[in-house]
C-alpha positions in Angstrom: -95.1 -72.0 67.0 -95.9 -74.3 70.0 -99.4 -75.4 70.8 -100.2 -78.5 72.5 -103.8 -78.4 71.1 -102.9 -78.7 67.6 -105.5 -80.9 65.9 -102.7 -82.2 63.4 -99.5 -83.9 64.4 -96.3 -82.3 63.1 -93.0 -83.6 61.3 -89.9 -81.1 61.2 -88.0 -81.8 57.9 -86.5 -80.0 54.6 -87.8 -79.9 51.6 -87.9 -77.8 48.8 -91.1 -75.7 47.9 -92.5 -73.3 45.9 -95.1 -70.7 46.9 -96.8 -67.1 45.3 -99.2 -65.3 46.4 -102.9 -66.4 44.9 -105.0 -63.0 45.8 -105.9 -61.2 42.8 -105.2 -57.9 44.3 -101.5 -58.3 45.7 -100.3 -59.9 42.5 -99.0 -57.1 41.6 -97.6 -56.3 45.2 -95.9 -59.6 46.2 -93.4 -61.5 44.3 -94.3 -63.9 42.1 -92.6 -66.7 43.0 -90.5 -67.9 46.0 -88.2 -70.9 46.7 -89.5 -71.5 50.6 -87.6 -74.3 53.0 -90.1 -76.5 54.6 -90.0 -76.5 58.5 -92.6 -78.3 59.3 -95.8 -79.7 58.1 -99.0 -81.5 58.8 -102.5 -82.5 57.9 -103.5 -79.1 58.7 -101.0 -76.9 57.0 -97.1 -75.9 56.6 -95.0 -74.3 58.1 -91.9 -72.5 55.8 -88.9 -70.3 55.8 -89.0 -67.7 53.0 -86.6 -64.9 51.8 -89.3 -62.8 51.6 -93.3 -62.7 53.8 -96.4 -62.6 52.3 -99.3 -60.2 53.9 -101.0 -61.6 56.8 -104.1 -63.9 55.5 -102.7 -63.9 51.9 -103.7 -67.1 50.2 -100.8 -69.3 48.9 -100.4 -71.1 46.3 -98.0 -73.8 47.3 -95.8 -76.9 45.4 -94.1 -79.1 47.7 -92.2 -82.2 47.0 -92.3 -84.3 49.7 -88.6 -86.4 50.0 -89.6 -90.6 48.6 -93.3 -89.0 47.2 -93.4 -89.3 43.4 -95.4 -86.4 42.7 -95.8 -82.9 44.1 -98.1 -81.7 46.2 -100.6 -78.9 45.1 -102.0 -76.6 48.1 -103.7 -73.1 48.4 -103.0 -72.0 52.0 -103.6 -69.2 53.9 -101.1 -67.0 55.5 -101.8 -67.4 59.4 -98.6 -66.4 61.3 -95.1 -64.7 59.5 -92.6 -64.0 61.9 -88.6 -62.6 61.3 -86.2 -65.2 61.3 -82.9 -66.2 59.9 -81.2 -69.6 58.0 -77.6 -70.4 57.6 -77.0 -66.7 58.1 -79.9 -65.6 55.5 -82.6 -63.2 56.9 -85.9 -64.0 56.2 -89.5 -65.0 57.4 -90.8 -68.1 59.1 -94.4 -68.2 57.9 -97.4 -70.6 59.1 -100.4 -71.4 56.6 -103.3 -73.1 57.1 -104.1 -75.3 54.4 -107.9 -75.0 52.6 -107.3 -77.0 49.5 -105.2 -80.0 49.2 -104.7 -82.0 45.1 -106.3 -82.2 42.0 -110.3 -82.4 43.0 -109.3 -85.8 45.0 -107.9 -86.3 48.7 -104.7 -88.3 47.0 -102.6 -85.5 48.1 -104.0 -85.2 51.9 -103.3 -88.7 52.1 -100.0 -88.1 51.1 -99.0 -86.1 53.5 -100.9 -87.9 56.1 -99.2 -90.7 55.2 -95.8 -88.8 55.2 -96.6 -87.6 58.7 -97.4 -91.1 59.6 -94.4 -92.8 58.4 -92.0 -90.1 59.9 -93.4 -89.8 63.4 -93.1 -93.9 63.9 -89.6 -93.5 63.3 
């Protein structure tokens, strides 16, 4: 989604993730675990395509391995935006979550992907 306002410079690259659904109540609902395709990503939050959409607001729990990053990234996210899309002929959901926690109890992995953002935008 496009928004000059954004409080978070973007990058647009693959990689790999892993997301499920961390509400008590729709574990039962939602599947447990999804491969996603990064889109984009920021400071802020992510941006994926996934076979199949979590509910509107869901929180996420995301792992994300960042391409040149030794370890994965740990995020709970919320669900802020899903919308219908396709990939290499696939149908499927773009879906846009806001991060709220980032890492093991330290702002290492923020800083990763600050510094990921960094690095690729001064390409």
């Amino acid at each position: 989604m496009a928004n000059d306002k954004r409080q978070f410079p973007r990058v647009n690259e693959s990689a790999r993730l892993k997301w499920r659904v961390a509400d008590p109540s729709d574990l039962l609902e939602s599947p447990p675990i999804d491969d996603g395709l990064q889109i984009n990503i920021s400071g802020g939050g992510i941006a994926f395509f996934a076979d199949v959409a979590p509910k509107m607001g869901a929180t996420l729990a995301i792992k994300l391995d960042l391409p040149g990053y030794p370890s994965s990234i740990i995020a709970l996210a919320r669900a802020v935006w899903i919308e219908p899309s396709s990939r290499d002929g696939a149908a499927g959901f773009d879906v846009g979550a806001e991060f709220h926690w980032i890492g093991w109890d330290s702002n290492f992995a923020q800083q990763q992907i600050a510094s990921y953002v960094k690095e690729r935008l001064s390409r």
